[in-house]
ZADO-1210 file (C-alpha; in nm, 4 decimals, padded with zeros to 6 digits):
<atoms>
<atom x="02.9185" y="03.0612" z="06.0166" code="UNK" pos="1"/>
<atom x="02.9816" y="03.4404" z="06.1324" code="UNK" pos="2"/>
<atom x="02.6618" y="03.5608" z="05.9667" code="UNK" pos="3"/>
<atom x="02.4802" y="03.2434" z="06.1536" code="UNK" pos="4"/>
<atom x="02.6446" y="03.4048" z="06.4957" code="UNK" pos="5"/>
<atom x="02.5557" y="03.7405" z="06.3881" code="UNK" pos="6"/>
<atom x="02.2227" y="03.6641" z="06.3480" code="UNK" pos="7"/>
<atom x="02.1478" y="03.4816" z="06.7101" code="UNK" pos="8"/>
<atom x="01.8705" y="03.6163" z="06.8350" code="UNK" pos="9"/>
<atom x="02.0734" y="03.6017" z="07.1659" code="UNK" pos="10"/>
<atom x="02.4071" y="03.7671" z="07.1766" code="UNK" pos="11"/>
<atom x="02.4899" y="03.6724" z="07.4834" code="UNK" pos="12"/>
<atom x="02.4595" y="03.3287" z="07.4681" code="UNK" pos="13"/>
<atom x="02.6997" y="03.3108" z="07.1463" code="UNK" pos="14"/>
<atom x="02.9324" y="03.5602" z="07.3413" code="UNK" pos="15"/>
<atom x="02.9169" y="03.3350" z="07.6095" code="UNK" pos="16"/>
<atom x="03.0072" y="03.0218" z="07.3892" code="UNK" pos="17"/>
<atom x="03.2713" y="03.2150" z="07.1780" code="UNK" pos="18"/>
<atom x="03.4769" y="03.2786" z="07.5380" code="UNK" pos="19"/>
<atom x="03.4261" y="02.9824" z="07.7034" code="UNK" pos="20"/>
<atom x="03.3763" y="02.6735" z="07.4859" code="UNK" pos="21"/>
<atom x="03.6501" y="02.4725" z="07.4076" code="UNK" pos="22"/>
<atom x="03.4891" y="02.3704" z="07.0634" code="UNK" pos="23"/>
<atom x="03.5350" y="02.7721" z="07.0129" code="UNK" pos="24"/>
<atom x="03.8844" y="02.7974" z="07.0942" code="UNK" pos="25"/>
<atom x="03.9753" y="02.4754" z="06.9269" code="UNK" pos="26"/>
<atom x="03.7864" y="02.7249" z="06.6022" code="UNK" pos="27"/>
<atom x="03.9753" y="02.9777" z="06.6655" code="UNK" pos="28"/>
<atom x="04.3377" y="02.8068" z="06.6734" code="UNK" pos="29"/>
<atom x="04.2299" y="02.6437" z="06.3587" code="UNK" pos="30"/>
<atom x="04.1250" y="02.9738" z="06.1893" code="UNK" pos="31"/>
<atom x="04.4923" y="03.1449" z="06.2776" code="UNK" pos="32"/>
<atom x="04.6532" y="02.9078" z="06.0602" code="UNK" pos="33"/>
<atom x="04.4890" y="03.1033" z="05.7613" code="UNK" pos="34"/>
<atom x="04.4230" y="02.8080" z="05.5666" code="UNK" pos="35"/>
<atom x="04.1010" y="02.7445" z="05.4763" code="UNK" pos="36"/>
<atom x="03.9093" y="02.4927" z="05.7359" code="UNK" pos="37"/>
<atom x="03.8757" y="02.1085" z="05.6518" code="UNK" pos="38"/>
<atom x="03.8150" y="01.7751" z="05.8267" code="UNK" pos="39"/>
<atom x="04.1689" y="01.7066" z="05.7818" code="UNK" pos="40"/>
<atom x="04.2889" y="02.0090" z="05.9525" code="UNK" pos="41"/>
<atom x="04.0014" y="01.8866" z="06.2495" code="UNK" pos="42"/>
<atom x="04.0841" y="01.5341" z="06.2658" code="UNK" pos="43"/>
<atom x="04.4872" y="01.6517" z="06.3545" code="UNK" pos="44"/>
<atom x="04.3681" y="01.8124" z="06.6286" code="UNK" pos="45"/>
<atom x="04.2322" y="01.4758" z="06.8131" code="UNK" pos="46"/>
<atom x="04.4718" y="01.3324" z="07.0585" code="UNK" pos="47"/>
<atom x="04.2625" y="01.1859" z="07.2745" code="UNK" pos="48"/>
<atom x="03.8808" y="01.1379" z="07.3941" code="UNK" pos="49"/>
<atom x="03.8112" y="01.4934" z="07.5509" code="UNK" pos="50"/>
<atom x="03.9662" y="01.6572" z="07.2200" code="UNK" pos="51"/>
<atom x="03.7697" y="01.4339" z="06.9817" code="UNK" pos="52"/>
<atom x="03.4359" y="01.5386" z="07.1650" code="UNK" pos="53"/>
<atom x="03.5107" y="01.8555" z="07.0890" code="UNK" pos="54"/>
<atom x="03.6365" y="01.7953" z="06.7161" code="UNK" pos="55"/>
<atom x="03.3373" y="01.6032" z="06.6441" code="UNK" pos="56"/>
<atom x="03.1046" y="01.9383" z="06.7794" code="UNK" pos="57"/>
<atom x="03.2416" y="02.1633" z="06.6004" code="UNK" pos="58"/>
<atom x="03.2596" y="01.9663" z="06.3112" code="UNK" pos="59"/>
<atom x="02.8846" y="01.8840" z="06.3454" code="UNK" pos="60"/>
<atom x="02.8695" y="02.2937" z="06.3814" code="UNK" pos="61"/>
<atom x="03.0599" y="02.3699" z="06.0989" code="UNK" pos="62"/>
<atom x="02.9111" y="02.1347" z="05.8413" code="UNK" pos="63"/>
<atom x="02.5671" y="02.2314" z="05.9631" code="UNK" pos="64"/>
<atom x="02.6550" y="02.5693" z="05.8745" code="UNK" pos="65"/>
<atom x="02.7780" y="02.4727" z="05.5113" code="UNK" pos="66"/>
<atom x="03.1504" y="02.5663" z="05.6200" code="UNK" pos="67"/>
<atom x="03.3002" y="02.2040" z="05.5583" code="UNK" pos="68"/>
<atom x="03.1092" y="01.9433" z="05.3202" code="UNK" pos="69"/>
<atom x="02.9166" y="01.6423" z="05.4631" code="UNK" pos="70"/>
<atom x="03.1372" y="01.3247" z="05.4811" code="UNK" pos="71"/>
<atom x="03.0515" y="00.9500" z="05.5954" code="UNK" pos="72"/>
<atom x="03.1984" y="01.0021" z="05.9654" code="UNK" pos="73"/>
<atom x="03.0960" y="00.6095" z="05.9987" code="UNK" pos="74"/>
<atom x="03.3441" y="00.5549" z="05.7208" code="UNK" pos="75"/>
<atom x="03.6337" y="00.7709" z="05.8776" code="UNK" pos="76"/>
<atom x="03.6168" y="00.6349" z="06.2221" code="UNK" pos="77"/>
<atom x="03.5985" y="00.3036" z="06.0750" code="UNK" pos="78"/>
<atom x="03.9356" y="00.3371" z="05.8861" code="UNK" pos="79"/>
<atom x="04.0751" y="00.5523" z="06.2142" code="UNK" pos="80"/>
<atom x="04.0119" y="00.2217" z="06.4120" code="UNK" pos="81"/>
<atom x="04.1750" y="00.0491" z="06.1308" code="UNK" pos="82"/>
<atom x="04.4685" y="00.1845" z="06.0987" code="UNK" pos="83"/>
<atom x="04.5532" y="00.2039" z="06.5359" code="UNK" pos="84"/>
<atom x="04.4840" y="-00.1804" z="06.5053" code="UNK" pos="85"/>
<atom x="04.7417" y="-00.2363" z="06.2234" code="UNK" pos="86"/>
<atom x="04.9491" y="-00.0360" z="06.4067" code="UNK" pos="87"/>
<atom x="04.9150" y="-00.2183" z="06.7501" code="UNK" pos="88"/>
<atom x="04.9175" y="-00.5404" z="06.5661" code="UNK" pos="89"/>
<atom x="05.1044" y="-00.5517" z="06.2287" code="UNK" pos="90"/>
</atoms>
């Protein structure tokens, strides 16, 4: 991922992202933890719809740039929905 932002052919624009994007900030929280990054680690930070937006974009960044693994998101929210309706309604 930081040789992919290295590389931009316009600096600016991932400046620009890397100060102002939440998706950015929600990277950078994750990354002072020191543990390496994982969809766990991603899917604690959702708390609501804004937060999973921006879960779900970096995500989509990070396993486009080979940081995390692909996984069956179908599969994941399907069990997340799962488990609030068991909860609701045991």
């Amino acid at each position: 991922m930081r040789a992919a932002l290295a590389e931009a052919p316009d600096a600016g624009t991932v400046l620009n992202w890397l100060r102002g994007s939440r998706s950015a900030r929600l990277l950078r929280d994750l990354m002072t933890t020191g543990r390496p990054l994982s969809h766990t680690d991603l899917d604690a930070t959702i708390d609501g719809r804004a937060t999973a937006m921006t879960a779900e974009y970096l995500r989509g960044l990070l396993t486009a740039y080979q940081v995390l693994e692909p996984r069956d998101e179908l599969a994941v929210r399907i069990d997340r929905h799962l488990e609030r309706a068991v909860a609701r309604h045991p």
